[in-house]
N, C-alpha and C positions, 0 to 999 in steps of 0.2 A: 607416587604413581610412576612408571614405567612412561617412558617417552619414547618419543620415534623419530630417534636420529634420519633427518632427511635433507639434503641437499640437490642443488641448482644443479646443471654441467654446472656452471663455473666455479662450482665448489662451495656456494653462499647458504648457509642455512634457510630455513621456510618454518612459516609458524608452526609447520608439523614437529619441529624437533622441541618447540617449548610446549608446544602443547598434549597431552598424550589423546591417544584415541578414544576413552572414554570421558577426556574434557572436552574433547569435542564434540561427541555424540549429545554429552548432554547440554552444552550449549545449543548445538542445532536445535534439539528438542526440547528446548524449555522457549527458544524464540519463535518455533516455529508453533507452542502451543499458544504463546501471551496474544501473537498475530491471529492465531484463531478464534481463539476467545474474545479477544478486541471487536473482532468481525461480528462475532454474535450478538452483540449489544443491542441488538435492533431488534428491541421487543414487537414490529410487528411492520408488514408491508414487504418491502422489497427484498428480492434475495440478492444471497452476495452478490453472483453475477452484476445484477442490475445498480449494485451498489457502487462494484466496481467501477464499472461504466460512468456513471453519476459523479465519481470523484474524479475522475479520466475527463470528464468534458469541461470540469473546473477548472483544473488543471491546464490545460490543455485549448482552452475555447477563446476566439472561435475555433473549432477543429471541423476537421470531415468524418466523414464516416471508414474512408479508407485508411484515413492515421486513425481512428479508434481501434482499430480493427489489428492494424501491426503494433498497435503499443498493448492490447490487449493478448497478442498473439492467438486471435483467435480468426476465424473467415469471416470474409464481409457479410455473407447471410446471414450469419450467426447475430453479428453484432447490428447488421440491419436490425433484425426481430427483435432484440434489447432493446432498441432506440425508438423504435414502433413503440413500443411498451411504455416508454418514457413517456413520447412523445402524447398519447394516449394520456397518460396520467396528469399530464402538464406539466413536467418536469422539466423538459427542453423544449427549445423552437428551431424550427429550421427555416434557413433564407437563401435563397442564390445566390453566388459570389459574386461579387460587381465587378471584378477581374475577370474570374473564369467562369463564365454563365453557365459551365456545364456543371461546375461543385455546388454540394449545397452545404451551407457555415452550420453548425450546430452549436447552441451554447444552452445554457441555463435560464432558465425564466426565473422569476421571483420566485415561485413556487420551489423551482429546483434549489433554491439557494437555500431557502429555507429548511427543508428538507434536510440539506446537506450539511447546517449547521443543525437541526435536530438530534441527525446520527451522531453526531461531533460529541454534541451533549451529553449523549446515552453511555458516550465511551468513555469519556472522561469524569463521569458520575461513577461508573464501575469502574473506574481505574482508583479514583480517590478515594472509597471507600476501601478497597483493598492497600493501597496506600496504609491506611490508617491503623492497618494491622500490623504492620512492619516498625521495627524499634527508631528511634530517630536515627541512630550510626548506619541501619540499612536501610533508609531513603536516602541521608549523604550519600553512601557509596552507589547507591543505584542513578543516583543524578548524577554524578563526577561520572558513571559510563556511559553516559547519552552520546558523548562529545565523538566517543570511541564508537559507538552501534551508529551513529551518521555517517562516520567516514567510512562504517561495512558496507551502509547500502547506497554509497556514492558512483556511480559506476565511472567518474573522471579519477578516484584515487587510485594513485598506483599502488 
């Protein structure tokens, strides 16, 4: 395969020049497929969105609404009416900050937690079973790259 010599100013190569442009296409595209597919596991109820959100308050909780909102990158009305929705379903609770009486804390109920290790289940049921399709040398080598797809989506790594 054809690589693309590419460097820094300072003259340092960039994983462009190991990697050629259609190893990287197809890398995008087969991570950006397993993450879709992953996402779909959820034979029924909430949609992504809301799922999102759901692991975002785990995550994250106690949180507000306005850090849901910028870690979501999406507007606070937006992600208000998600949390309505939640909140609706019994999936989170909200309480007034005992510091700032103007915020209100959002976290997980039991319900939410439940839930949230329900999805967990779905994805890891359809992960293991495709697993099982894969020779044992391609589950070694798919495990031995975990270590490496962590420090991709690390945003302290340099």
């Amino acid at each position: 395969m054809q690589r693309n010599p590419s460097t820094t100013g300072s003259g340092m190569t960039t994983a462009a020049s190991r990697v050629s442009h259609e190893e990287l296409t197809r890398l995008r595209m087969a991570l950006g497929r397993l993450g879709r597919v992953l996402r779909q596991q959820n034979d029924e109820g909430l949609s992504y969105a809301l799922i999102s959100l759901l692991f975002n308050v785990a995550r994250n909780q106690p949180t507000t609404a306005g850090d849901l909102a910028a870690t979501e990158g999406v507007s606070p009305p937006s992600v208000t009416r998600s949390l309505n929705r939640l909140f609706e379903l019994g999936l989170i609770s909200r309480e007034q900050d005992t510091v700032d009486r103007r915020a209100t804390l959002i976290r997980l109920t039991n319900a939410g937690m439940l839930e949230r290790a329900r999805i967990l289940r779905s994805r890891e049921v359809w992960l293991s079973g495709h697993l099982d399709r894969l020779s044992p040398d391609e589950v070694t080598a798919l495990l031995h790259a975990v270590p490496v797809l962590e420090r991709l989506c690390d945003p302290e790594t340099p």
